[in-house]
Structures are given as C-alpha cells and as structure tokens.
N, C-alpha and C positions, 0 to 999 in steps of 0.2 A: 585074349582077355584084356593087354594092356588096349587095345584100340577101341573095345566098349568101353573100359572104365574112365578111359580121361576122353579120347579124342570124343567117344559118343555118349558122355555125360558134363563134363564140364565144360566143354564148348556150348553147348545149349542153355546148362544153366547162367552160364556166366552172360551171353548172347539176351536171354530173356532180363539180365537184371540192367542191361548196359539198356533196353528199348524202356525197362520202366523208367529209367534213370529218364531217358527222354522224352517220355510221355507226362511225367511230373514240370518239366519245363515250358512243356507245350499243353497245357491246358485244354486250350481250343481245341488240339490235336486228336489228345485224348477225347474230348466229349464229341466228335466228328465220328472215330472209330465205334463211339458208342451207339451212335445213332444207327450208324450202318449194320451195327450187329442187332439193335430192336429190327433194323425194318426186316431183315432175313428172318429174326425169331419167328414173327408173324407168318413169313411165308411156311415154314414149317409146319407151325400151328396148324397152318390152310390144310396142309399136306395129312393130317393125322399122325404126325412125326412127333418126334421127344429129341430128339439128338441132331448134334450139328452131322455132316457129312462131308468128305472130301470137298466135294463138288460145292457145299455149301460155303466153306471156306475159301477154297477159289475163286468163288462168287463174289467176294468182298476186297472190290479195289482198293481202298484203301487200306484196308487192312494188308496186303496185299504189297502194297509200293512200302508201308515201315516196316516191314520184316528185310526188306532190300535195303530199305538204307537205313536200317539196324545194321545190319549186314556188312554193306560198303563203309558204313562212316566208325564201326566198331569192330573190325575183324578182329576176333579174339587169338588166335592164330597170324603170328607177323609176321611169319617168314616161311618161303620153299625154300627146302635145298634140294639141292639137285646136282650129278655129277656129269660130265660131258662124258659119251663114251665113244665118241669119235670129233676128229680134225671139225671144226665149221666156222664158216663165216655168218655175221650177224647183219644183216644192213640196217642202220637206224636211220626210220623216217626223221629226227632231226638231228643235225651234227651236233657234237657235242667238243667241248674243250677242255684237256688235259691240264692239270697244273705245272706243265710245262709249258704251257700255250700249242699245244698241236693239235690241230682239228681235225677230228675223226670224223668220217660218214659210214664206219663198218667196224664192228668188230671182232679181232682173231680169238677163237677160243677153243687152243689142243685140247684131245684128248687127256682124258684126267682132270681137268680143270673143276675144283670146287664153286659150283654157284649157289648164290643166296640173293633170293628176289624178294624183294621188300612188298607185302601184299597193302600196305597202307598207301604206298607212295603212288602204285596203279590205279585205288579204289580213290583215289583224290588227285586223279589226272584230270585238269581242268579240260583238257583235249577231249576227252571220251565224256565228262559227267558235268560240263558247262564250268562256267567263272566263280560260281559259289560250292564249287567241290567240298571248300572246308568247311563248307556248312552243312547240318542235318535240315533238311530239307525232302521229307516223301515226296511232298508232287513236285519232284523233279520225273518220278516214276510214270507221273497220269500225263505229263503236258508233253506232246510230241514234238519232237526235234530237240529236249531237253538234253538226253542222251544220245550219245554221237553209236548207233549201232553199227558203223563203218568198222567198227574195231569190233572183232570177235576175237575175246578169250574166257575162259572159264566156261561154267558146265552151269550157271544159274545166272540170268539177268546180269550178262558180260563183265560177271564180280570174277575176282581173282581169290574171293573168299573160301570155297572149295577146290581153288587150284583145276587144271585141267587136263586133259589128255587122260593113257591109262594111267595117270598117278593121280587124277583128282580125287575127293574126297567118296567114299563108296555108300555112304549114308545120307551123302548132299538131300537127295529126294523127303528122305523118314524126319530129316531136321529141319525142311521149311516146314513141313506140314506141323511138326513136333511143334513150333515155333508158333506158328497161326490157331492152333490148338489151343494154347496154352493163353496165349493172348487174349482171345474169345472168351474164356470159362473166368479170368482174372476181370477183364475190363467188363465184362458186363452182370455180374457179379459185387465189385467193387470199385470205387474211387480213389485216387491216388494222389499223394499231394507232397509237399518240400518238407524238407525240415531243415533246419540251419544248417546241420553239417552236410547239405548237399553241396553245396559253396567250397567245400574242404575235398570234393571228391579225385582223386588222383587213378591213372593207369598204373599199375604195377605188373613188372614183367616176369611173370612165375613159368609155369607149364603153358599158362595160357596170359592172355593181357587180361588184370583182373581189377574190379575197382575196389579200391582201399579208400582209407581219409588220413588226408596228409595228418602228422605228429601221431599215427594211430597204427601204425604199419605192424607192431606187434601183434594187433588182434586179428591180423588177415584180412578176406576179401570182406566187402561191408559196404551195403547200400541202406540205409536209412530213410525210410520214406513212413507217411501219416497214410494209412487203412482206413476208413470208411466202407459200412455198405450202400452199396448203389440203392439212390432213392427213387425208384420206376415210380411209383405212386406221383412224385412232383414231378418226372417225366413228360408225364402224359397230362399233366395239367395245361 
C-alpha cells in the first residue's frame, strides 16, 4: 500500500508539476508540444476516434524527449540505496582522487557495505547527456549523437530515474505513459504561463524532491502558474 501511495502517487505528481514548472519557462517549448498534439488530434479525427491511445502518444516526439528530460533534469527520487551482499571490486572508467591525494582506478567494496548513489549527479553526467547537462534541454532527446548511448544504465532512456536491474522501479512503464497522458489532456486543453513567485521556486527534500517557494516552506509543495484556456479558434487562424 505504502508503494502505491507515495512512490506511485507522488512521484508522478510532483514529476508533472516540476515539467509545468518548465513548460512556463519555455514558452516556444510549450506551443511546439501543442502543435504536435493538434496535428495527431486530426489524425484521430481521420480515424473516427475520440481518444488519444498509447500508440498515439508514443507517436509524439516531442512530447516524448520532455517527459525524459522531465525525468533526467528533475528526478523526484535522489537517491538508491543499496547494500553490497558480497566481496566486489569496481573499476572506474575515470580515476578519481582521494582527499588524501591517492589515485584510485577501482574501488573495494566488502560485503555489508551501505551504498547511496546520487540519481541527479548520473542524470547530469556530461559524459553520457553532452556539455549542457545542467540544462533543460528536450532536443537533446531528437538530435543524434546528443546522448552518449555507450553507457547503459537504467530501465528507461539510460536515466537512472527508475533505477535498474531487479530493483528498478516496477511501475516505470504505467508512469511515462501516466506522464505523456496527463500532459496531452493539460497542454492542449490549456495555456500555462509565470507568475512572479516562479523566480522564488526552490527543491525541498521531503519523501520525494518537491518544489516549494522560498520564505513559504510552511505552506508545502507549491507551484504557482496563470491558467488560461487554449484558444484553437486563434490557432488555426
């Protein structure tokens, strides 16, 4: 019950508020994604259909690359732990150095060993996601050679955001689709836009990474944005 209530509710929510967050920033971004969901409406239309469908939503690249780097640049989720249950050696493709000065190219790690893998400092490896990692950037998702697919880890678009192997996340599948969903029925439905205290927006580290507004931490998680409905009529003008 606890892993429906929080990992497969508030990770989603908090996931969809962190891509409005970035869809109010990105303007262009936003009215891109909107286009791409008019021109599939119509194919639907064609079809004698009413409803999006899987496949339709897959259908929309861009839609598509910002649930990934929703994903990557917002893991709601910071940390794997994980215990060693045996003796192993690590070899790290690059040495690293000790605040002793001693340079490692492997590392021992017994049995028992508590590990905590940082999923933000992976999803913003300039090595695997290019020089502008710490930027939100989707078409890094569409331009090939942007992402280094030499590296395989995790169970979705080489994010570390579902974790992977048998421990990765077991709902990873239901929560992009949940995500691309959700996004569709909002963006092309309605317009999204700033409001001052978007400037104030801060990570706060709860159950999950949640966004707050700084001096406002009392009131909880809080994204503040201006609603409009979408005007198709001036659309299609």
């Amino acid at each position: 019950m606890r892993v429906l209530l929080f990992a497969g509710h508030e990770t989603s929510s908090t996931t969809l508020s962190f891509a409005l967050f970035e869809l109010v920033r990105n303007p262009e971004l936003q009215s891109r994604i909107r286009k791409e969901i008019r021109s599939v409406e119509k194919n639907i239309e064609q079809r004698g259909d009413t409803e999006f469908t899987a496949q339709d939503l897959e259908s929309m690249p861009l839609l598509g690359a910002t649930v990934k780097e929703t994903l990557r640049f917002h893991p709601v989720a910071m940390h794997l732990f994980r215990v060693a249950v045996e003796d192993d050696i690590l070899p790290l493709s690059k040495p690293i150095i000790t605040t002793t000065g001693e340079i490692l190219h492997e590392l021992v790690v017994p049995k028992g060993t508590r590990i905590v893998g940082s999923v933000p400092a992976y999803n913003r490896n300039k090595d695997v996601f290019g020089d502008d990692s710490f930027e939100f950037n989707p078409d890094r998702w569409l331009e090939p050679g942007h992402v280094n697919n030499d590296v395989s880890l995790g169970v979705y678009a080489n994010l570390a955001t579902f974790s992977a192997g048998v421990r990765s996340c077991i709902g990873w599948r239901f929560a992009v689709l949940e995500l691309q969903a959700f996004l569709v029925e909002l963006i092309r439905n309605f317009e999204f836009e700033a409001t001052p205290a978007l400037e104030r927006i801060r990570r706060e580290t709860a159950f999950v990474m949640t966004p707050t507004i700084e001096g406002e931490l009392e009131k909880g998680s809080q994204m503040p944005l201006k609603v409009a409905f979408s005007g198709r009529d001036n659309e299609e003008r």
